[in-house]
N, CA, C and O of each residue as an XYZ file, in Angstrom:
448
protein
N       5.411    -23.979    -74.359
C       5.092    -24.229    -72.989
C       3.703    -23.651    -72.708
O       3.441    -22.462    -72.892
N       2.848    -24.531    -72.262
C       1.674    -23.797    -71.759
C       1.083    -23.690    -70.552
O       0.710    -24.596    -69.806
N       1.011    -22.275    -70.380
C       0.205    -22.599    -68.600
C      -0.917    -22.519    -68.445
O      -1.639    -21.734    -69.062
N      -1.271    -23.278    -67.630
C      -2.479    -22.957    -66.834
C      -2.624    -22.015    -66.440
O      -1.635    -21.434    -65.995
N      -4.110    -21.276    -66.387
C      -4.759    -20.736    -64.983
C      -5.167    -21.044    -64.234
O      -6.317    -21.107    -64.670
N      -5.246    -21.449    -62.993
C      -5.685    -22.726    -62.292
C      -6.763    -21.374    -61.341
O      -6.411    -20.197    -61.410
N      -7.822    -21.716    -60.657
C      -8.381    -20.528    -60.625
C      -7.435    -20.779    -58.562
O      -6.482    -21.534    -58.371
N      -7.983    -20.077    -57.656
C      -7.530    -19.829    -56.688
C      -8.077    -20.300    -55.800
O      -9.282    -20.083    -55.675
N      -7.124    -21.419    -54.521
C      -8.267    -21.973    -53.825
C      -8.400    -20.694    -53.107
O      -7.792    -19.629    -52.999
N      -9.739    -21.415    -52.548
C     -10.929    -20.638    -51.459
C      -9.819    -20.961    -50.498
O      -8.811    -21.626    -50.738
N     -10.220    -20.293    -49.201
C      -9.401    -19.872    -48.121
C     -10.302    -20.207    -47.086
O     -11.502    -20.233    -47.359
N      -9.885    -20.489    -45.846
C     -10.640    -20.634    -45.486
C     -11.395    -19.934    -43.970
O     -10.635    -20.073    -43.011
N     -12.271    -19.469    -43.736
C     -12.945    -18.337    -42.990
C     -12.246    -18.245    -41.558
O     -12.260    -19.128    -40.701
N     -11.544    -16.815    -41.463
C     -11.361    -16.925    -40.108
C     -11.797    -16.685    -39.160
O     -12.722    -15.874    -39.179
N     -11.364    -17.258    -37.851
C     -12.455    -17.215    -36.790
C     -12.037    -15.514    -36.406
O     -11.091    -14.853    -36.833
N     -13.141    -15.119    -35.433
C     -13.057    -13.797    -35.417
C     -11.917    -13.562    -33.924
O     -11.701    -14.442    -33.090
N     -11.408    -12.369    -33.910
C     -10.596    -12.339    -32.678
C     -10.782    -11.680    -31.687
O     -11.149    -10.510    -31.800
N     -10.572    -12.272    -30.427
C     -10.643    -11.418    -29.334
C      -9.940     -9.643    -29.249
O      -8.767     -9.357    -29.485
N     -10.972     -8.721    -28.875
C      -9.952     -7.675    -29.183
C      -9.024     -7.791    -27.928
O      -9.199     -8.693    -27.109
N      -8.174     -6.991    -27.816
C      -6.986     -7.145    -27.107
C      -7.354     -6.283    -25.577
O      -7.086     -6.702    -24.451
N      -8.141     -4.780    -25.974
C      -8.031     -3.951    -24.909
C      -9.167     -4.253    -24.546
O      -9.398     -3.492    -23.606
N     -10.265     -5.072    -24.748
C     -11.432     -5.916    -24.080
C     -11.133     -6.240    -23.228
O     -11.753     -6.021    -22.187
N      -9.796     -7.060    -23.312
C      -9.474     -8.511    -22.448
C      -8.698     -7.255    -21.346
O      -8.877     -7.189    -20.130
N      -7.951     -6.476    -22.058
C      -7.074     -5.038    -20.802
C      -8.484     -4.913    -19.985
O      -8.558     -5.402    -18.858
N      -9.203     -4.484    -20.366
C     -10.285     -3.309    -20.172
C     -10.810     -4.409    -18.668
O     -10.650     -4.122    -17.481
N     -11.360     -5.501    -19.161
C     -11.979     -6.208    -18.045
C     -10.877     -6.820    -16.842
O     -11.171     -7.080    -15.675
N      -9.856     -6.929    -17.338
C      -8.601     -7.281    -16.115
C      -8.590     -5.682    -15.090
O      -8.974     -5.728    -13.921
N      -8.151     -4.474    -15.666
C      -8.006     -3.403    -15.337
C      -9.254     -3.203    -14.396
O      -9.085     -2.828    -13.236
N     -10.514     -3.457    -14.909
C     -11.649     -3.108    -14.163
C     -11.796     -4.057    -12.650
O     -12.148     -3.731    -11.517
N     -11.494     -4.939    -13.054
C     -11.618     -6.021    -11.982
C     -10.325     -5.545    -11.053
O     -10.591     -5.873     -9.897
N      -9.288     -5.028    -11.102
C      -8.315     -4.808    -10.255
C      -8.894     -3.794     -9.573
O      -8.670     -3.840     -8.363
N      -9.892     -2.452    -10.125
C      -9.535     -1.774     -9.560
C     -11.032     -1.495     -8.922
O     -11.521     -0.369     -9.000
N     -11.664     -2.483     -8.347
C     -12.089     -3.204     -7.499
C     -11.583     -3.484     -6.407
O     -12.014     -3.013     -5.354
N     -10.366     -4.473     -6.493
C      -9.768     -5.500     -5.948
C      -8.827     -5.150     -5.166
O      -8.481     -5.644     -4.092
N      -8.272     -3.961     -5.945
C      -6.917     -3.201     -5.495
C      -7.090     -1.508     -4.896
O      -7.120     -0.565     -5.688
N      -7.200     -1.311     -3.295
C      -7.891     -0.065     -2.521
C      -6.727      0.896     -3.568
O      -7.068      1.153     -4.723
N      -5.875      1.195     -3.233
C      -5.053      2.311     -3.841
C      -4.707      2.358     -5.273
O      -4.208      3.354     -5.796
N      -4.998      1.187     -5.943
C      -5.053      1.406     -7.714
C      -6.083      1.715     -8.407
O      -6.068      2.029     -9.598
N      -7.439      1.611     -7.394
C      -8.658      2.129     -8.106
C      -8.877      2.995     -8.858
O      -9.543      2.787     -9.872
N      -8.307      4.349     -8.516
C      -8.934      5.181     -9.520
C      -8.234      5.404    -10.618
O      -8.634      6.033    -11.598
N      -6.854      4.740    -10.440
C      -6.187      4.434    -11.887
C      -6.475      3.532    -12.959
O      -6.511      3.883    -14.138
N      -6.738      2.048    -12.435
C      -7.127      0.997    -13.105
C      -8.674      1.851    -13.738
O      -8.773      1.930    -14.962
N      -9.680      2.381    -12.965
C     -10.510      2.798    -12.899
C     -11.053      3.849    -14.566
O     -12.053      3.895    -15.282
N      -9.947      4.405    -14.529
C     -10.314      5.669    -15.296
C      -9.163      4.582    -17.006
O      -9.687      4.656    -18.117
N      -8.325      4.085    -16.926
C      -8.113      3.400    -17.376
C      -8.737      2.172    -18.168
O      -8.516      1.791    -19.318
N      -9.620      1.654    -17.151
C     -10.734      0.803    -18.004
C     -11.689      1.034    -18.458
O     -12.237      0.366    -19.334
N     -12.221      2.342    -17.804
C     -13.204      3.057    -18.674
C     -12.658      3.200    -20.057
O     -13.237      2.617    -20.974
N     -11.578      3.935    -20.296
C     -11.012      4.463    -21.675
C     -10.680      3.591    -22.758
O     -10.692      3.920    -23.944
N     -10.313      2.209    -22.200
C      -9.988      0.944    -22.977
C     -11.423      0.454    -23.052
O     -11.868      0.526    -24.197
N     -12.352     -0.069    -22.064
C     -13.703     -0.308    -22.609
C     -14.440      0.312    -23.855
O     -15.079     -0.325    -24.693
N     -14.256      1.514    -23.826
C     -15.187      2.612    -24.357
C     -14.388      2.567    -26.251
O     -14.875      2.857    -27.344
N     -13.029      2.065    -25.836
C     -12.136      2.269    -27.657
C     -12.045      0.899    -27.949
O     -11.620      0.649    -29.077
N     -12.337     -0.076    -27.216
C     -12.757     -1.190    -27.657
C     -13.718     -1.531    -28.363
O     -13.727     -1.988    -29.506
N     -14.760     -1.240    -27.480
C     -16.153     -0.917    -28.107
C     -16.189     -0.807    -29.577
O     -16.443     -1.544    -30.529
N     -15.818      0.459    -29.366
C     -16.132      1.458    -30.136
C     -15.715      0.249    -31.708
O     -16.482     -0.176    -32.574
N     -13.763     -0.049    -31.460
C     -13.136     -1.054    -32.508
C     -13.816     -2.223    -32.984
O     -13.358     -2.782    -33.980
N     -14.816     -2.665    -32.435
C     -15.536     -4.041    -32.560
C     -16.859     -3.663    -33.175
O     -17.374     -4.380    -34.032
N     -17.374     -2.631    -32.782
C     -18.756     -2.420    -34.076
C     -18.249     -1.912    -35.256
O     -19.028     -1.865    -36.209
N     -16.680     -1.369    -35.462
C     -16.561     -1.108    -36.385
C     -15.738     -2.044    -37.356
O     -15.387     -2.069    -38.536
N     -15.630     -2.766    -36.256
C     -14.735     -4.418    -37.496
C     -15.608     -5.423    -38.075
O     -15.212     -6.516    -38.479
N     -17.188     -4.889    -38.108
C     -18.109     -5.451    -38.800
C     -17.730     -7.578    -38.523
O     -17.702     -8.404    -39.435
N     -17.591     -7.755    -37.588
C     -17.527     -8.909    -37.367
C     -16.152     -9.723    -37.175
O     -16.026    -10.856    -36.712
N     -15.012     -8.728    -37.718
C     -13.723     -9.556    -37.307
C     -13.271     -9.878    -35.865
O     -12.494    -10.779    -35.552
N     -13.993     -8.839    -34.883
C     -13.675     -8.434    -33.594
C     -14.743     -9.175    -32.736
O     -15.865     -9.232    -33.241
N     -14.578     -9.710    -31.603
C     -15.189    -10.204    -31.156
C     -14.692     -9.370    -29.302
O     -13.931     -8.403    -29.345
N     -15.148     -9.816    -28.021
C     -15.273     -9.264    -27.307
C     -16.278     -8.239    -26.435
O     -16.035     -7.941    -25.265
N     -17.385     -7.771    -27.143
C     -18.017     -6.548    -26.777
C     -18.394     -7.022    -25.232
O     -18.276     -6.079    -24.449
N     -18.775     -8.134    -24.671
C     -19.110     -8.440    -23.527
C     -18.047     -8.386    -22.101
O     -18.244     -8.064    -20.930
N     -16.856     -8.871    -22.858
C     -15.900     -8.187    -21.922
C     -15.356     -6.614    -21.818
O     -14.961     -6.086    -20.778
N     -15.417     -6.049    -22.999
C     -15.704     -4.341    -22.628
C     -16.672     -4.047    -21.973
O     -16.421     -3.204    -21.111
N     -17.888     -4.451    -22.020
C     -18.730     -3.750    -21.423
C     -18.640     -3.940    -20.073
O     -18.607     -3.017    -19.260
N     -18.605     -4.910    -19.848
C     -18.132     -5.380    -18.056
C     -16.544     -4.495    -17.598
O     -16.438     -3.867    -16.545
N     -15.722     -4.588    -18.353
C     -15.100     -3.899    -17.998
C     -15.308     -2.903    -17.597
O     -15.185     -2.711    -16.387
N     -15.699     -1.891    -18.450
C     -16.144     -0.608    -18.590
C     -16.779     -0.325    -17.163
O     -16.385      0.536    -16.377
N     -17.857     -1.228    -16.967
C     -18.796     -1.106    -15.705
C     -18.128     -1.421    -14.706
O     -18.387     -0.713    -13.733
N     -17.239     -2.328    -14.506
C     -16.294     -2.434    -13.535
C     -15.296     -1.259    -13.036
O     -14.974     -0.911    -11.900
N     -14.904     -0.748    -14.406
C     -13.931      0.418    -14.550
C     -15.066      1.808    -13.756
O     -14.766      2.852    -13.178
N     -15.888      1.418    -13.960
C     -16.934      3.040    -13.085
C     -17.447      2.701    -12.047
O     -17.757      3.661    -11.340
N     -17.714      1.566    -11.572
C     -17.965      0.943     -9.960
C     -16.672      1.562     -9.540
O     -16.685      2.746     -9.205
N     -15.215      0.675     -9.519
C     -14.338      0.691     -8.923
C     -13.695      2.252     -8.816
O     -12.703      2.432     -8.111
N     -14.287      3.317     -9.521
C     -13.803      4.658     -9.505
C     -14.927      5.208     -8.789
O     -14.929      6.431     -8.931
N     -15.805      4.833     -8.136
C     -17.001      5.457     -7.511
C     -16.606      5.193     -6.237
O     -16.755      5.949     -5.277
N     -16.026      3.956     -6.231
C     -16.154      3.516     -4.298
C     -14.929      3.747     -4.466
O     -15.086      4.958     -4.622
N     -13.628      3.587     -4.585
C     -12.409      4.421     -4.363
C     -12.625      6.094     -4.121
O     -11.995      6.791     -3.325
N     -13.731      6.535     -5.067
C     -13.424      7.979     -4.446
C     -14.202      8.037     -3.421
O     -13.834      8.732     -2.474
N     -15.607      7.250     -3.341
C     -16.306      7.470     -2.051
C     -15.357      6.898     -0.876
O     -15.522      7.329      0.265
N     -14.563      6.125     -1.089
C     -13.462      5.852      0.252
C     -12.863      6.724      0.423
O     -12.765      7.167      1.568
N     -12.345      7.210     -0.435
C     -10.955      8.305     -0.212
C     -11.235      9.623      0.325
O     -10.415     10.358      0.875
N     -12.943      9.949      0.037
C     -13.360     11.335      0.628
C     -14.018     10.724      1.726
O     -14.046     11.648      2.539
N     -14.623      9.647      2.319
C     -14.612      9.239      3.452
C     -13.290      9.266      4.550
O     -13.287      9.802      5.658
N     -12.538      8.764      4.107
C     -11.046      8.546      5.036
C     -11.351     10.150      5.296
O     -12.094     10.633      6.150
N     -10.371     10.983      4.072
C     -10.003     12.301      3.982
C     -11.117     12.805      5.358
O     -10.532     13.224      6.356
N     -12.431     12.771      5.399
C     -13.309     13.050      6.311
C     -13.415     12.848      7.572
O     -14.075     13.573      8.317
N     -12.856     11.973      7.885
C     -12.520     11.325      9.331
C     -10.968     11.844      9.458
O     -10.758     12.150     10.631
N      -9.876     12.031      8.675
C      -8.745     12.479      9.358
C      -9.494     13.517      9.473
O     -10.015     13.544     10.588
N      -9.904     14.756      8.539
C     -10.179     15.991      9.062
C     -10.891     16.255     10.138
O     -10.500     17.234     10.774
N     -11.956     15.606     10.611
C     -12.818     15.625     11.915
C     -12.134     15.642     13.135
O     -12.390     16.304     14.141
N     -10.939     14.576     12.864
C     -10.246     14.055     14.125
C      -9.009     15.243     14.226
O      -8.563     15.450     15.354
N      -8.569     15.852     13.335
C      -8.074     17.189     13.600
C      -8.734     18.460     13.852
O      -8.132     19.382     14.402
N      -9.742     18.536     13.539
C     -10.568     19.568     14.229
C     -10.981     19.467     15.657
O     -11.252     20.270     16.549
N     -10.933     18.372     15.549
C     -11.263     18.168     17.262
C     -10.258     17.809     18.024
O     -10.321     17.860     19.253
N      -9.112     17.364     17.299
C      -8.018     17.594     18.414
C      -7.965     16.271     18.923
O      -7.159     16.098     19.837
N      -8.669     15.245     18.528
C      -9.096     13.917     19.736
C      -8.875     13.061     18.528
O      -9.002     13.264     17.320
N      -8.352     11.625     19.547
C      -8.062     10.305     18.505
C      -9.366      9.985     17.888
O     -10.455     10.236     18.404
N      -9.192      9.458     16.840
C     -10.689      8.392     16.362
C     -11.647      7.861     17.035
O     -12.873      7.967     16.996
N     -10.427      6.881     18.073
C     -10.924      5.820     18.923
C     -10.462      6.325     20.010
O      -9.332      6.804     20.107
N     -11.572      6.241     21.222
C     -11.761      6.416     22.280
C     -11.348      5.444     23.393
O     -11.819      4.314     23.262
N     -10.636      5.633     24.364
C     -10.600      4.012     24.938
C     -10.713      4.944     26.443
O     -10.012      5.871     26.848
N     -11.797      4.320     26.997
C     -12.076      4.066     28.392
C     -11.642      3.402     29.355
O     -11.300      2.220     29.350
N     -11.641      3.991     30.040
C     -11.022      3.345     31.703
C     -11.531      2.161     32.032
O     -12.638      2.061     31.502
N     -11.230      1.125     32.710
C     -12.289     -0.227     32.629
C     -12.247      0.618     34.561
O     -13.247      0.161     35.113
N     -11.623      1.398     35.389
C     -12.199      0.956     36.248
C     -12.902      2.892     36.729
O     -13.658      3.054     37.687
């Protein structure tokens, strides 16, 4: 009986893949935007998935694809944690005022 060696087909090239926490990273960022009281969660969240995304895609020498949606993420993820906290120490600022002074927010006048 004799066998062959038949040599091995070629295979053929795969396309590269979306990373996964790219696609997290830029949903997360965009919510927490979108969403007043999930901000600084989504926030600090998409930073951390942007940033290990990243990081996974220069180091998959080309299998990984994505870096453009981390990075937006990412930037989304630090907008949306900037103006959530600048809201939240705004609010916090106005209840405290309006308890120091003892007086509502809003003022309403007599019309006569």
């Amino acid at each position: 009986m004799e066998t062959t060696n038949s040599p091995a087909q070629p295979t053929a090239p795969t396309a590269p893949k979306t990373h996964g926490k790219a696609i997290a990273a830029l949903i997360l960022g965009i919510c927490s935007l979108i969403i007043p009281f999930a901000g600084p969660v989504c926030g600090i969240i998409a930073i951390i998935l942007g940033a290990m995304s990243m990081k996974a895609i220069n180091a998959s020498a080309g299998r990984l694809t994505g870096k453009p949606m981390a990075i937006i993420g990412l930037v989304l993820g630090i907008l949306g944690l900037i103006a959530s906290t600048i809201i939240t120490i705004s609010v916090l600022g106005l209840f405290a005022l309006a308890s120091m002074e003892n007086t509502a927010l809003i003022t309403v006048l007599p019309l006569a």
